[in-house]
N, C-alpha and C positions, 0 to 999 in steps of 0.2 A: 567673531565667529560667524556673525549672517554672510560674511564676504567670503569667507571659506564655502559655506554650505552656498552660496549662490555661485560660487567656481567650480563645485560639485556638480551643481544642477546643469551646467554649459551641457556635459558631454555624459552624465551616468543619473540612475535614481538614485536619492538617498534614504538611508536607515539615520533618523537620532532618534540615541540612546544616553543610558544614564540615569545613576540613582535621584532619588527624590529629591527635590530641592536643585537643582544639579540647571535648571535654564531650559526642557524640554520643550516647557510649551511655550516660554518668552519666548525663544527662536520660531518655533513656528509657526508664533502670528506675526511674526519678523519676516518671515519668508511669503505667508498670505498675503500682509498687505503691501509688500512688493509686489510681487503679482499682481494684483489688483489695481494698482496704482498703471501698472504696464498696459492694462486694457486686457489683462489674462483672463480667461473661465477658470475659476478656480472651485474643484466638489470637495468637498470637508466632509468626510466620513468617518463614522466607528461602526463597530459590531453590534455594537448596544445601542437603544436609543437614550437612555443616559450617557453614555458618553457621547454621540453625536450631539445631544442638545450643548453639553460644553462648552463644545466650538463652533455651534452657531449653525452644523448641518445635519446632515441626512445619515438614514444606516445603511448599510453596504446593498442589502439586501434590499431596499427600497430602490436607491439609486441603479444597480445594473439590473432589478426585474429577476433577482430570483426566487419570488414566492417565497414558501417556507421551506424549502430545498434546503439541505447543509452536505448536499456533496454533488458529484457529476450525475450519480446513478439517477437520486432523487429530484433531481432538473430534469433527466432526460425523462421519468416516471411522469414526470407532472406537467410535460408536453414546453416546457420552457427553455430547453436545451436552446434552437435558435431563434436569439432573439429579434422583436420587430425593427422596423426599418426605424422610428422611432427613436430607441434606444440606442441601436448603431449609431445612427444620428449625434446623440445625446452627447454621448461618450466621445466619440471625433470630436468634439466642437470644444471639450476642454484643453486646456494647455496643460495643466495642472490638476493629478487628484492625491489628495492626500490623506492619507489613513490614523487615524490616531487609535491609541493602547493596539497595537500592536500585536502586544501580548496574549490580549483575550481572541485573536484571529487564530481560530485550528488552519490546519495542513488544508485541508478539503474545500474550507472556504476559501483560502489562498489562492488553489487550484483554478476554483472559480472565476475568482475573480481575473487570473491569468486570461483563464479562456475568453473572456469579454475583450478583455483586452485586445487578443487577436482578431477574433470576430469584428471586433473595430476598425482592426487597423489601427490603435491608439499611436501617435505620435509624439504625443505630448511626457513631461515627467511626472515619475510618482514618487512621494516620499510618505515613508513608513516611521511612527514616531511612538515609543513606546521603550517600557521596560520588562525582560519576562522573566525577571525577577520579582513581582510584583502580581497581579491577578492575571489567571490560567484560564486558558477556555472555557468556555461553561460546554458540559459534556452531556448527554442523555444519560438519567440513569447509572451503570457500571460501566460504561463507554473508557473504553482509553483516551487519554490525551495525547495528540500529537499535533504540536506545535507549528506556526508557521514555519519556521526555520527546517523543518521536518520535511517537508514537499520539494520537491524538484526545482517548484517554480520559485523561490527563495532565491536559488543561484541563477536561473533564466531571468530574475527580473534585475538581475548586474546593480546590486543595491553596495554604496559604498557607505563603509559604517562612520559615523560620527560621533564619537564619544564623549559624551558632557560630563568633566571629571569638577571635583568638589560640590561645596554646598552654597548657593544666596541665603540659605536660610537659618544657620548656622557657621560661626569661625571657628569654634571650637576645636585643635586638635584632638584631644583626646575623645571627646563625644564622637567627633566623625569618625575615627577609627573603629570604635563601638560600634556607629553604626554600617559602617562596611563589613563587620564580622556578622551583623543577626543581619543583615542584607543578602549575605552570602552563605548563613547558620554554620561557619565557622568559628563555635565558640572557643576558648580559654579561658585558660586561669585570671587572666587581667579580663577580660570578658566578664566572667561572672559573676569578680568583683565589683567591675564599674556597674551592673545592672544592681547586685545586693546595695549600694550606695544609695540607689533609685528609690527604695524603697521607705520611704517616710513615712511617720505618724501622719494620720491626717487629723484634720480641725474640724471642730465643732460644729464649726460654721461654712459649711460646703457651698455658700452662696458667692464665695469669692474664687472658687475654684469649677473648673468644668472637667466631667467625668465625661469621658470617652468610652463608651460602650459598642461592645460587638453588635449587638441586635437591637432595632428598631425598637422594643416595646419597651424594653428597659429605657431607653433615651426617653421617651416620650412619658413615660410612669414619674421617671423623676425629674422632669420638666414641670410636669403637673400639681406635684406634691409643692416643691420650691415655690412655685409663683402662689399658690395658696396661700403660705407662710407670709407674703410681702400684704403688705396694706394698702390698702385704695382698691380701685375698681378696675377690673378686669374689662379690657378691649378688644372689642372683635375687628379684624382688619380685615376685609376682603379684598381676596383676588381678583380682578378686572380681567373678561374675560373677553376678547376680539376674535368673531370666526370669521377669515375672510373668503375662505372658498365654501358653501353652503354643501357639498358634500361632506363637510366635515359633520362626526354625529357627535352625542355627549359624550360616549366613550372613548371618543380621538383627545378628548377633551383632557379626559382625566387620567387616561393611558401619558399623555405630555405631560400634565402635573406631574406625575410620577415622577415619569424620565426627567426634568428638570428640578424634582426634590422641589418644589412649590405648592404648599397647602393651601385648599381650597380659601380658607379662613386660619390665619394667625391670629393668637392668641397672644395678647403683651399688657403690661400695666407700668406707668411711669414709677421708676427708680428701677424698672428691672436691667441686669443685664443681661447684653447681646454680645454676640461675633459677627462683624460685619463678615455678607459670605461674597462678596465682590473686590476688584479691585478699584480705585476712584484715589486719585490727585490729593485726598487728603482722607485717605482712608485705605486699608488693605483686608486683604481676602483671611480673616481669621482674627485679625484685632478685636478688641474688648471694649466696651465702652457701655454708658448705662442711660437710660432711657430719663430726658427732662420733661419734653412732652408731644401729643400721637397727635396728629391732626389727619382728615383724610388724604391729605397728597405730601405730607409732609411730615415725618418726626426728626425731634431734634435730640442729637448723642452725646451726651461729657465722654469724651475720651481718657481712656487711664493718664494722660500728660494733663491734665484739666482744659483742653482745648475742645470747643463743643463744636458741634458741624452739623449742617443740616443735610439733611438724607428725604430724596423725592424716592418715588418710584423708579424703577428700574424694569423697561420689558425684555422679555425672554419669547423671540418666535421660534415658531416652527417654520421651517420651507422646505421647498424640494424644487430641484430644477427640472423641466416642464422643456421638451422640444414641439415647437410648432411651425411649420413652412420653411422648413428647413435649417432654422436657429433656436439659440437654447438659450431659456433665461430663467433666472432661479424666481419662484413666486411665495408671497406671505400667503400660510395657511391659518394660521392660529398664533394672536400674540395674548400673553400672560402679562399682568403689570403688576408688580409687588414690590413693596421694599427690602432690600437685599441685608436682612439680618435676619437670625435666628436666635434663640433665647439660647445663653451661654450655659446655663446649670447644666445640660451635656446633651451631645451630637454623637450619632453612629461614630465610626470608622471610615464606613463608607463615605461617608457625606464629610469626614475632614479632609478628604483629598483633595491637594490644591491648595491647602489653608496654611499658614505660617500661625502657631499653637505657640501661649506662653501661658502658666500658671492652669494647667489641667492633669489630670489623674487618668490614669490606663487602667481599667477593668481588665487585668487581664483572664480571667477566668471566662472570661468570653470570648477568649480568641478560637477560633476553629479552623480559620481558612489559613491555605500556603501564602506566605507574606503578608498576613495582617498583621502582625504584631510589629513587623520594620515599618510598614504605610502609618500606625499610630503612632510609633517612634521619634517616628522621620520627621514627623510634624514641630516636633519643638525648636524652639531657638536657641535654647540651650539647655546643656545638663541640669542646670540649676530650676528651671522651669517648668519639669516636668518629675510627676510624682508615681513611681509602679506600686500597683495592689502586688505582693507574694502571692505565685501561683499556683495552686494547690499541687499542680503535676511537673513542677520542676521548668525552669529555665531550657533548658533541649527541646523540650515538646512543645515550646511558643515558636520558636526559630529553627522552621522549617519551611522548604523551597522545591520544587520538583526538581529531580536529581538531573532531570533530562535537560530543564532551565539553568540549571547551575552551569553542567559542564558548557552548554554553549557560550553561557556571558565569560564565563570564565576563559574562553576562548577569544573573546575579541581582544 
């Protein structure tokens, strides 16, 4: 697949796409560190600064200088319509920029970002990586959504689509099919059977299991409660904090905490379990495994196979690429150093994307948003693995998608 999409890149931009589990972002840190390896500029962008901390870059809006603008009008309002010599600059000197969720990009920011592009003179390729079946723009207020795919500049930017079909994260036939219907909220009759299946007594003992919650307080309440119940002494881990440009203030500080989902101070006591939230050569991004003992730069995991590992720190920067005298280079602002697990008893939603999930429980009565309920779904490795709460309002009003998102994917 990287050989395709690099036979892509010769002659067009590309779009990957494809449901969860499906290889999005393997490929395109496949295609990064090609590039990289080539002596490429390569910008790593998202909409959000959660999703640019991800992948290790910058948000759109940082990167081209549009202030807090989200259309053409409110650039040209806030005097940043043309941009300095700078950023012209900036932009020309990459080979490569590439956009990740995709999805959460409105029509207008697209626009935008078009326009930089010409203003540049950009040369170089873009590829667009996301699913919009999956999380919607974030809108003001009663604001309409409309979509990247919505603008003009969608078809000006000659984007060739790459479709990432099946699952790494599950073989499952029948679960996948499942999950192609609440994917697409094309339910059935075999649909709402396979989901009423899902639906299991649960145990006494919820410390072997992890509850996937809609909202942040709940995760965190019954986090809290759980490690209580364990015996021994409760550890405070701190997060290591590096500021390396001195314009940074404490709120850039804790603004990045956020965006990379890293507490200032983790809370853990040995035999608790975790999820490791990384990927690492003898460990993966959602596996289980339970705490033998904390050292400061060091604790050690039994994993569910009784294989123990040791786990250091892990840093998380921030950067942003910086043109000076004519050349662009990307600089450390702010690095985080934390160990890359979280206490298993339960995580948002939000915070499982990306994760491969075994032996957790779906809150579903906290689902609210368009495709949450597939992003917690999607998570497991298998049917067997995974346990749904009965939702007070019915199976249809979990698995739902914007109708405008629908008809497009259902298009490619």
């Amino acid at each position: 697949m990287v050989e395709k999409a690099l036979g892509i890149l010769e002659t067009s931009n590309l779009f990957i796409t494809g449901g969860a589990g499906s290889g999005k972002t393997t490929l395109t840190r496949a295609l990064i560190d090609d590039a990289v390896q080539k002596g490429k500029s390569v910008a790593r962008l998202a909409s959000t600064g959660m999703a640019a901390t991800l992948i290790g870059g910058q948000t759109l809006h940082s990167f081209f200088d549009f202030g807090i603008a989200n259309s053409q009008e409110e650039l040209e309002r806030s005097g940043k319509l043309d941009p300095s010599k700078k950023i012209i600059t900036l932009i020309r000197s990459m080979q490569l920029i590439v956009i990740d969720e995709i999805s959460m990009v409105g029509a207008p920011l697209l626009d935008m970002i078009r326009l930089r592009l010409l203003q540049a003179e950009f040369s170089g390729r873009v590829i667009v990586v996301g699913d919009f079946l999956q999380l919607p723009p974030v809108t003001r207020g009663n604001e309409p959504i409309y979509f990247a795919f919505e603008s003009p500049s969608w078809e000006q930017l000659g984007l060739v689509t790459l479709h990432l079909d099946g699952s790494y994260r599950t073989h499952e036939a029948e679960f996948l099919s499942l999950l192609e219907k609440v994917r697409h909220a094309r339910l059935d009759e075999e649909a709402y059977e396979a989901l009423e299946t899902l639906v299991k007594p649960l145990s006494e003992d919820m410390s072997m299991m992890t509850l996937l919650f809609g909202k942040n307080i709940s995760a965190q309440n019954h986090n809290r409660s759980q490690l209580e119940h364990l015996n021994g002494k409760t550890i405070e881990v701190e997060t290591y904090v590096t500021i390396h440009d001195k314009k940074m203030q404490n709120s850039d500080v804790e603004r990045f905490m956020i965006e990379s989902r890293i507490e200032p101070i983790v809370v853990l006591k040995v035999g608790a379990p975790i999820l490791f939230t990384r990927n690492a050569w003898n460990y993966y991004n959602g596996e289980r495994g339970e705490i033998t003992s904390i050292d400061d730069d060091v604790i050690w995991v039994k994993k569910g196979d009784g294989v123990s590992v040791k786990v250091e720190r892990v840093d998380t920067i921030k950067t942003r690429w910086v043109e000076k005298g004519g050349t662009a280079h990307e600089e450390k602002l702010i690095t985080l150093s934390q160990f890359p697990l979280t206490l298993a008893f339960a995580i948002t939603i939000h915070k499982s994307q990306g994760m491969s999930l075994a032996d957790y429980v779906i809150e579903t009565n906290e689902i609210f948003a368009p495709s949450q309920f597939y992003v917690a779904l999607s998570r497991s490795v298998s049917a067997h693995r995974v346990t749904l709460i009965k939702p007070h309002r019915g199976w249809e009003k979990l698995c739902f998608v914007h109708p405008k998102a629908k008809r497009f994917s259902e298009g490619l």
